[in-house]
N, C-alpha and C positions, 0 to 999 in steps of 0.2 A: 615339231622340231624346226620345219623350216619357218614358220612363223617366227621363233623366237629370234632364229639367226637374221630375220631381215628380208627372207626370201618367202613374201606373202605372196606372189606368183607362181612357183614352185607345191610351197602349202594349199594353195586354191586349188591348183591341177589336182593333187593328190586328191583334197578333199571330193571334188568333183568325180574322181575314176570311185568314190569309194562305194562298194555294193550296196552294203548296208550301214547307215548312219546312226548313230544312239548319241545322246546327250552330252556326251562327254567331249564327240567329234564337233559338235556343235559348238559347243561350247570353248574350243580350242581355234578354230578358226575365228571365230567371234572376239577371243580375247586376245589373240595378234592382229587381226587388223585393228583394233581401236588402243593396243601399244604401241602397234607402228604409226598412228596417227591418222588410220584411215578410218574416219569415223561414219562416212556414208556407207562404207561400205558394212560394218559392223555394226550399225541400225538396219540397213537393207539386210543381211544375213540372221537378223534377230528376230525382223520381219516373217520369210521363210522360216525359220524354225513355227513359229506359229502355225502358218499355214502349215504345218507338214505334219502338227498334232501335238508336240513338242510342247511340253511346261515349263518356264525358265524354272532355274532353280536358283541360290544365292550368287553360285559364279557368274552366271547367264547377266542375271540384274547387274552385278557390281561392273563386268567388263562392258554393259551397253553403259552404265554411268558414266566410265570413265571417257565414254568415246561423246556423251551427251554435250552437243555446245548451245545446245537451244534449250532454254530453261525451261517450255510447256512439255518437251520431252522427258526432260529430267523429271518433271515435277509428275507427268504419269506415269513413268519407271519408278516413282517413289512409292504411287497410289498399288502399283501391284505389289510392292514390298510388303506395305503394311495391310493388304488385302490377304496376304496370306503370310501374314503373321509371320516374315522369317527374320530374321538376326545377322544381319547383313553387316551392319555397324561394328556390332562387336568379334565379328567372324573375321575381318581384316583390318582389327586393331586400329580402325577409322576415328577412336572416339578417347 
């Protein structure tokens, strides 16, 4: 919630106090910082999710795309899309 409102400082804290993290948490922190435009940091936190055992799933992919300005990034966020076979494209009416 505070992602979407603008308050990615507020949402960071939260995220950070939270005990336990699942996919979802990940995945929502990840997807307001790279609509707020912070894209280091929602490559960096996409990073971490890795390290922490974490499988992106299609949301995970689509909000590191959107945050992607370097095209070897994009272009290896593309290689795990079609590595594992998901349906990204047509899941947010990209196409």
């Amino acid at each position: 919630m505070y992602a979407r409102c603008g308050e990615t400082g507020f949402a960071r804290k939260m995220f950070d106090e939270m005990g336990v993290r699942d996919l979802v948490s990940w995945n929502s922190m990840i997807s307001g910082y790279s609509k707020m435009g912070f894209a280091k940091e929602a490559i960096g936190l996409f990073m971490e999710t890795r390290e922490e055992g974490f499988e992106p799933d299609e949301m995970t992919l689509v909000s590191v795309l959107w945050a992607c300005g370097d095209l070897d990034l994009g272009r290896w966020v593309e290689g795990l899309v079609l590595e594992k076979k998901m349906e990204v494209i047509r899941m947010w009416g990209l196409l």
